[in-house]
N, C-alpha and C positions, 0 to 999 in steps of 0.2 A: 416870608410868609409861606412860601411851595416848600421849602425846606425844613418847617415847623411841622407840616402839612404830611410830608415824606416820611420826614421823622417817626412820626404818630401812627400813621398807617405802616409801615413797617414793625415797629414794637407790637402793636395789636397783633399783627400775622406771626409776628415771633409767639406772642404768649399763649395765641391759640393751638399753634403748632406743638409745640411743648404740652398745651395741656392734652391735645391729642396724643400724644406720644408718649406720655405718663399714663394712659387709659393703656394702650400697646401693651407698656413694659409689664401690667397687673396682669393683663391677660397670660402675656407671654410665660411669667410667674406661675401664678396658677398651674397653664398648662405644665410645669415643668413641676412641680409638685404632686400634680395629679397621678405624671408619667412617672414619677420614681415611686410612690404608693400607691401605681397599677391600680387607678382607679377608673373606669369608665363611667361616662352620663348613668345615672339610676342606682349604681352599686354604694355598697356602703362599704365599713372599715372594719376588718378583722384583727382585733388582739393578740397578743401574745398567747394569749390563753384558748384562744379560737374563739370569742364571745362576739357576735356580728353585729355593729352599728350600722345602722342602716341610716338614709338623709332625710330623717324626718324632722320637724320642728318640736323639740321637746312639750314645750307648751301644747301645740293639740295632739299630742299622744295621751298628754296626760287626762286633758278633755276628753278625749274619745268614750272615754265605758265609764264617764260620773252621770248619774242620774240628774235629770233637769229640777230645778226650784223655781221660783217664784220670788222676786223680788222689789218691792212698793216703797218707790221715796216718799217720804213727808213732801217735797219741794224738790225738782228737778231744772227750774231755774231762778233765779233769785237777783236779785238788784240789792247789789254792797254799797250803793248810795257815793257821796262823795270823799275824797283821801286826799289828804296833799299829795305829791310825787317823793316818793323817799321809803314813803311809810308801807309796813307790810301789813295785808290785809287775812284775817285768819276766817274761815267759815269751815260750818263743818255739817254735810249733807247727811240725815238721819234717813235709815228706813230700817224694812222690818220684813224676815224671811216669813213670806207669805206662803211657801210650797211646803210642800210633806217631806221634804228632802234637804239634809244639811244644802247649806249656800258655802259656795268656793268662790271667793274672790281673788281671780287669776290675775288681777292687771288692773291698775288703776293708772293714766297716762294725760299729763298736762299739754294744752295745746302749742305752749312755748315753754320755757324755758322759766320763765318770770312765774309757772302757776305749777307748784309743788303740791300734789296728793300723798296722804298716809290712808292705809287701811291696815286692819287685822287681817292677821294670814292665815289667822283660825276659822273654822268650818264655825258657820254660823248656825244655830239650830235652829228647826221648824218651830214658829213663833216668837224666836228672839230679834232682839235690835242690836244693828249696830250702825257703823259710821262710817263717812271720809272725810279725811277732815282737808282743807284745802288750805294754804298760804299762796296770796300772789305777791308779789314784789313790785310794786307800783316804781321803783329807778327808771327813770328814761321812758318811761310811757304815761305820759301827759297825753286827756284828751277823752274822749270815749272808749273803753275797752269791754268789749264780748269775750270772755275765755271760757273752753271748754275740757272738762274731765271726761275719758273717755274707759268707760269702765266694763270689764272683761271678767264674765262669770259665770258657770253653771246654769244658766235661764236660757230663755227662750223669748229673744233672741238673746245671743249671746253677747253680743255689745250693745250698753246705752249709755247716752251721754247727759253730762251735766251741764248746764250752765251758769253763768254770774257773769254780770255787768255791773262798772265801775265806772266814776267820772273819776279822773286824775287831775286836779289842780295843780299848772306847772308853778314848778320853782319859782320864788320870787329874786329876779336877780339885781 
């Protein structure tokens, strides 16, 4: 039993070491990339051409100079009632550009994995409707489930979220 016990405790220390020293070698990497495209903390990357990238996140560059909208769901959370386990569940969250200003909808983001959003990546106009439409994948999540869409757009504020709750009837096995 001390010998199962030894065992055990030495593997643990082995794979945590390792995974220490896999975080290391990324660093180490980096830094050796960094050092051969003579990059310093803050600088950016210049082309062949001399055109300077600098380390911004494309996403809020692009945000930066669009004019803010206005944005009004029909329903921002919703109960999908009950599914068996297997079966995919589709909804789809309606609203309506309430601002004087086209809607850009930067980012629509499922809280896992199991919960897929679609949107339009067209400029919404002032007064128009449009949608997201959501699939979750009820496989392997029996039970109560809360999932969230997390949606990134031209407004103020810039992220809001959606919700749905589901019951999952497990498999009958």
């Amino acid at each position: 039993m001390k010998s199962a016990i030894t065992l055990f405790i030495v593997i643990i220390s082995f794979l945590s070491l390792s995974s220490c020293h896999q975080d290391e070698k990324l660093s180490q990497k980096t830094d050796v990339i960094n050092k051969v495209l003579d990059i310093k903390d803050g600088d950016g990357i210049v082309d062949e051409d001399g055109t300077q990238f600098n380390e911004v996140d494309g996403l809020e560059s692009a945000k930066k100079d669009v004019p803010k909208s206005r944005i009004t769901y029909t329903e921002t959370k919703v109960d999908l009632g009950e599914v068996d386990e297997g079966e995919q569940v589709h909804h789809t969250f309606e609203f309506k550009n309430t601002g004087n200003e086209p809607l850009y909808i930067y980012d629509a983001q499922g809280s896992c994995g199991c919960t897929i959003p679609t949107y339009s990546k067209e400029p919404i106009a002032p007064g128009a409707n449009g949608s997201i439409e959501v699939v979750f994948n009820s496989k392997g999540r029996p039970g109560f489930n809360t999932k969230t869409v997390t949606v990134t757009a031209n407004t103020n504020p810039d992220i809001t979220e959606l919700q749905f709750t589901v019951k999952v009837n497990p498999k009958a096995e």
